[in-house]
N, C-alpha and C positions, 0 to 999 in steps of 0.2 A: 432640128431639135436642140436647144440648147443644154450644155453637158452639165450632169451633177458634180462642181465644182469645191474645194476645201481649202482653208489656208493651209495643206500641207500638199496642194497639187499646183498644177499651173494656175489656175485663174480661183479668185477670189471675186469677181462680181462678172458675168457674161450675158449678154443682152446678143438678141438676133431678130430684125425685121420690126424691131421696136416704136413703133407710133402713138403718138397723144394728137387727139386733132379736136378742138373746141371748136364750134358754132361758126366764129369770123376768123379763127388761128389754126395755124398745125405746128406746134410746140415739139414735134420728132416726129421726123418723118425716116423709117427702116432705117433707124439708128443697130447698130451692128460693133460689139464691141468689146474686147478682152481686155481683162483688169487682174495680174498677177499680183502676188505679195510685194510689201513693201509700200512705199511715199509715192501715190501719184499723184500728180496735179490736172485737175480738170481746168481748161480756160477757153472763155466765150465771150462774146459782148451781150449785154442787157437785151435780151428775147434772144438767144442760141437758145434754149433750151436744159440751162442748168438744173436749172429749180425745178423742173419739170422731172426731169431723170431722177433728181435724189429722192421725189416725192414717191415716186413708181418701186425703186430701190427699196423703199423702207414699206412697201405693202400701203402704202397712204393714199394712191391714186391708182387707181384700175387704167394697164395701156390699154389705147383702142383694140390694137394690134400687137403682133407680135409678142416674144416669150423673154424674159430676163429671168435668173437665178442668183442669189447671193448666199456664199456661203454655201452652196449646193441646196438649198432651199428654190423653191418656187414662189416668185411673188405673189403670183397672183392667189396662190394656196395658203401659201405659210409667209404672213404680213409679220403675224403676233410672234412666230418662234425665230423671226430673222431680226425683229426690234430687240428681243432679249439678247442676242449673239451681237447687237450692233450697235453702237453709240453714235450720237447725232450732237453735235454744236449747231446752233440756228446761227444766220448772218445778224439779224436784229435782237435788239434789246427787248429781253421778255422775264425779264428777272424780277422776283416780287421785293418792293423797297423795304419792308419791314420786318424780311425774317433774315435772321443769320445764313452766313454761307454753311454754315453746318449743318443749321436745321433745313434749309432748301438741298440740300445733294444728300443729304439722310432720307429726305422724302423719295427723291428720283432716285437712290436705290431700291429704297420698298418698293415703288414702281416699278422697277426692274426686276421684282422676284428675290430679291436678299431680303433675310429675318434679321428683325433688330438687332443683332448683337451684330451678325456679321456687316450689318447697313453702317453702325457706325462705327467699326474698326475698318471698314473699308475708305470712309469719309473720310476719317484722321490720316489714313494714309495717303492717299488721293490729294487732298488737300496740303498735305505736306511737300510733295510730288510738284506740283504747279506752283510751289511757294506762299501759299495763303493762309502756313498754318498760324502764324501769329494773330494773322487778323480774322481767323477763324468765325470769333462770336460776334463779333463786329456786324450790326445791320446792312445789309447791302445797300441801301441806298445813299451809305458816306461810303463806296468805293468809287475809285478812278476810275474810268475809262477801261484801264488795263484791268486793274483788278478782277472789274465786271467780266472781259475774255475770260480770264483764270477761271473764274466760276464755272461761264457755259461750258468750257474745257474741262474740270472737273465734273460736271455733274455727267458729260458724255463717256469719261472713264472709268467710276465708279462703280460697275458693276464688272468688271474686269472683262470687256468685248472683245471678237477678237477680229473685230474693223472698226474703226469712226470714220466719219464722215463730217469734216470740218467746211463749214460755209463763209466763206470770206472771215479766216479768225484772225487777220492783224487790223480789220477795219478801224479807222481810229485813232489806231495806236500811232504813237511816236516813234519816230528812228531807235531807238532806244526799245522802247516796248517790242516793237516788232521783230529785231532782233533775240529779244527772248524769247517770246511766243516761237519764233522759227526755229530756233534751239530747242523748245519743249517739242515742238512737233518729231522732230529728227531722234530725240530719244522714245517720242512712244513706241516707234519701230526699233530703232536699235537694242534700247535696255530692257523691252517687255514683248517684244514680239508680235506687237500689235500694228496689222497692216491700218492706212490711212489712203483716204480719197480729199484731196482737199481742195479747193476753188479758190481762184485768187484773179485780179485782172492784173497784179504784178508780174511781170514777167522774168523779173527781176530775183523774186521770192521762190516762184518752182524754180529756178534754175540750182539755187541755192538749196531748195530741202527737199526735190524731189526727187527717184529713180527713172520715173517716166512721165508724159507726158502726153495727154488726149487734149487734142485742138476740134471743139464742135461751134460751130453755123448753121443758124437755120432749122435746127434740130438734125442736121448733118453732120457725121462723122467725116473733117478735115484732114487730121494726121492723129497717128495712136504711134509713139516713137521712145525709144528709151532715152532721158536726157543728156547721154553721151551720143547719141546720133544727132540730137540738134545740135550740141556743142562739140561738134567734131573739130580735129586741128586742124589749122592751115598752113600754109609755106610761109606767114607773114611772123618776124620775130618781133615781141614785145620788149624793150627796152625801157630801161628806167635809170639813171642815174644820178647822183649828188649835185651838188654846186659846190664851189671852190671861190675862194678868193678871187683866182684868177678870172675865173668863169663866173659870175653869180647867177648867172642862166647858165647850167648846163646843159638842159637838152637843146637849146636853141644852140650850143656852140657843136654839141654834136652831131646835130641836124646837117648847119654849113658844112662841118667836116666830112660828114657822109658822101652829100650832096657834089662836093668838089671829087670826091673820090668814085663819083658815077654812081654809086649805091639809089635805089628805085626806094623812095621814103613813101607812104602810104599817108603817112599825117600820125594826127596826136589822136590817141583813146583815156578821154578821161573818166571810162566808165572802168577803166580796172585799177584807176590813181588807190594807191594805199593811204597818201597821204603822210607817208614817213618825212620825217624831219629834214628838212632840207633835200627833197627831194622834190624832181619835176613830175611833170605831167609822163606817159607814159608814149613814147617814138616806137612807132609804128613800122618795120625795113622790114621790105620783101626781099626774102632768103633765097636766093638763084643757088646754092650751094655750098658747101660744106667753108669754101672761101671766105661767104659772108660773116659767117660766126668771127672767123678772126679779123676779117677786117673791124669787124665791128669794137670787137675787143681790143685791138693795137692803139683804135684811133681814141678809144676811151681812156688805153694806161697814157697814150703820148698826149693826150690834152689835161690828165693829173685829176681824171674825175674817180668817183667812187660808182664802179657798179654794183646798182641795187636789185638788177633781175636781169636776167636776157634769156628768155622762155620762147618756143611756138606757141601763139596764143591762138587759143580755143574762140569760136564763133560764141557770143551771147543768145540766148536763146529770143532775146528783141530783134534779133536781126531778121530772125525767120519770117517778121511782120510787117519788114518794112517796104512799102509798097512802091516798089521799083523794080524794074525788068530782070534785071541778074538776080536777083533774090527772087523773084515766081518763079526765074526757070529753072531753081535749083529747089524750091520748096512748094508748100500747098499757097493755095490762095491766102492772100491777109483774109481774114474773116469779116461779113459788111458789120460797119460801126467800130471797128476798130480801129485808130491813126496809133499807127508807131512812132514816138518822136524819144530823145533820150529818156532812159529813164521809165515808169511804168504805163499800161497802158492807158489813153485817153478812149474817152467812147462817145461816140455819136448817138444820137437817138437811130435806132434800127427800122423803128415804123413796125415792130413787132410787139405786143405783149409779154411781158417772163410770167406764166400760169407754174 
C-alpha cells in the first residue's frame, strides 16, 4: 500500500507496482518509486516511460495497475486536488500568440482556484521572479525561444504549488538560456520551498541542479540514487594550471614532468575545463598517496607554473552511461537508446512509443 506522503515527511511523490500497458505498448511496467523533497531529476530515452508517469502523476491517465500518491493524495481519487497543490510546465510549445504573458498566467491562475485580485498580484510577482516583468504586456508570440520557457515556467508557479513538475524546460535554449533557466530551477527549491521533478536527457544539467536522480527504461526503474552517490570522489587528482613564458603549454610541460617522475597520468578531462585565462585543459594523476599531492605541487612551483586547482575529482554523472564494462560493473545498465558520448545525452530510436 503506498503511504500517505507530505512535503514535510519523506517522500513527496511514491508509486508501487505502477503499470500503463496500451494495445501494442507497456509504457511501466511495476514501476516502484520514492520521490523525497527537493530537485529531482528524472532521465530516460524517448519511450522509458516519462510522459507516461507525469501523465498518471497529475490524475490525467488512469494506471492499469498499481497505486502512486502525490502529496499524500491518491491519484487515482484525487487528480483535481493534487493539480491545485501541483504545477505542471509542458516540454512543447502551447502558448497562445496573441495574449500577453500577463493575461495567459492571470488565466492559469484562475484556473488554478485564485480570485482576481489575488490571480494578478500573484502574476506580477511570478512574473517578476522568472524575469518577464518588463516585457510583461508584450504578446507572446514576439517572444524568444527563452522567453516562451519563462512563461510555461511562470504559469506552472503561479498559484504558489508545493511541487512542479518541469518537462524538458531548457529545450531550445541557448548555453546562455539554459544556464538561467537552471539557475531559476535551483531557486524554486531553495528561496520558496518548492520541491521539483524535472526531466532532461542532459546529463550534464541534473548533475548541476539536482539533489537526486531516478534513471527509468522501459517503464523500469534503473537506479533512484542521491546525485552525490553518482558523483562520488575518486583517488584521481584534477589538476589545472597557467602557462608561462617559459612554458606556453603548461599542462603538456607538466604532463612530461609527472611522467618522468613515474606519476600514473589518467589523460586530460575537458569536461571540468573552466576556461580561465591562460589556463589549460584539466590533467588527470592518479593519487597512490599523500606523496602525490606534493610531488605534484614541487614539480609545479619548479617548472614556474601558476596552480589553478588541484582537487579529488568527482565522477560526472555521464559517466554512469557510458557503455563499457568497468562502468556496468560499477553501475545500472545504460538505458536502450541511450549512447553516452561527451557532453549530453544522444538517443536512438527505442522501437517504443512515449504515450
Amino acid at each position: 500500500m503506498v503511504r500517505a506522503t507530505t512535503v514535510g515527511s519523506v517522500n513527496v511523490i511514491a508509486a508501487e507496482g505502477l503499470s500503463k500497458r496500451f494495445p501494442r505498448v507497456t509504457a511501466l511496467d511495476r514501476l516502484s518509486l520514492d520521490i523525497g523533497p527537493g530537485v529531482t531529476g528524472l532521465v530516460g530515452a524517448n519511450g522509458a516511460g516519462k510522459s507516461t508517469l507525469i501523465k498518471i502523476l497529475l490524475g490525467l491517465s488512469p494506471a492499469t495497475e498499481g497505486r502512486a500518491a502525490v502529496l499524500g493524495l491518491d491519484v487515482s481519487t484525487s487528480g483535481a486536488a493534487i493539480r491545485e497543490r501541483v504545477g505542471y510546465m509542458p516540454e512543447h510549445d502551447c502558448l497562445p500568440p496573441d495574449v500577453s504573458a500577463t493575461e495567459f498566467v492571470v488565466h492559469m491562475a484562475r484556473m488554478s482556484g485564485l480570485p482576481p485580485t489575488a490571480a494578478r498580484e500573484r502574476t506580477a510577482d511570478t512574473l517578476r521572479h522568472v524575469g518577464l516583468y518588463e516585457e510583461r504586456y508584450r504578446p507572446i508570440g514576439g517572444y524568444s525561444t527563452g522567453m516562451k520557457q519563462r512563461v510555461k515556467l511562470a504559469q506552472a508557479l503561479v498559484h504558489d504549488p508545493q511541487l512542479v513538475l518541469l518537462d524538458e524546460p531548457t529545450n531550445g535554449l541557448d548555453p546562455v538560456g539554459r544556464d538561467e533557466m537552471l539557475g531559476l530551477i535551483r531557486r524554486i527549491h531553495t528561496d520558496f520551498g518548492i520541491s521539483v521533478l524535472v526531466t532532461s536527457h542532459l546529463l550534464g544539467e541534473l548533475e548541476r541542479t539536482c539533489d537526486h536522480v531516478v534513471v527509468i527504461d522501459g517503464g523500469t526503474l534503473l537506479r533512484s540514487s542521491s546525485t552525490s552517490d553518482f558523483t562520488q570522489t575518486t583517488t584521481t587528482l584534477a589538476v589545472e594550471v597557467t602557462d608561462s613564458e617559459a612554458h606556453p603549454d603548461g599542462t603538456d610541460a607538466l604532463r612530461r614532468t609527472l611522467t618522468d617522475a613515474g606519476v600514473e597520468l589518467v589523460g586530460l578531462d575537458g569536461l571540468d575545463a573552466q576556461g580561465l585565462p591562460g589556463a589549460g585543459h584539466i590533467l588527470l594523476v592518479e593519487a597512490t598517496g599523500e606523496e602525490t599531492y606534493d610531488l605534484v605541487r614541487d614539480s609545479v612551483a619548479g617548472l614556474g607554473l601558476g596552480l589553478v586547482r588541484m582537487e579529488q575529482r568527482r565522477h560526472h554523472i555521464a559517466e554512469v552511461f557510458r557503455n563499457d564494462g568497468a562502468a556496468a560493473a560499477q553501475t545500472a545498465a545504460v538505458p536502450a537508446g541511450v549512447v553516452q558520448q561527451s557532453g549530453p545525452v544522444q538517443q536512438k530510436g527505442s522501437g517504443r512509443d512515449e504515450h
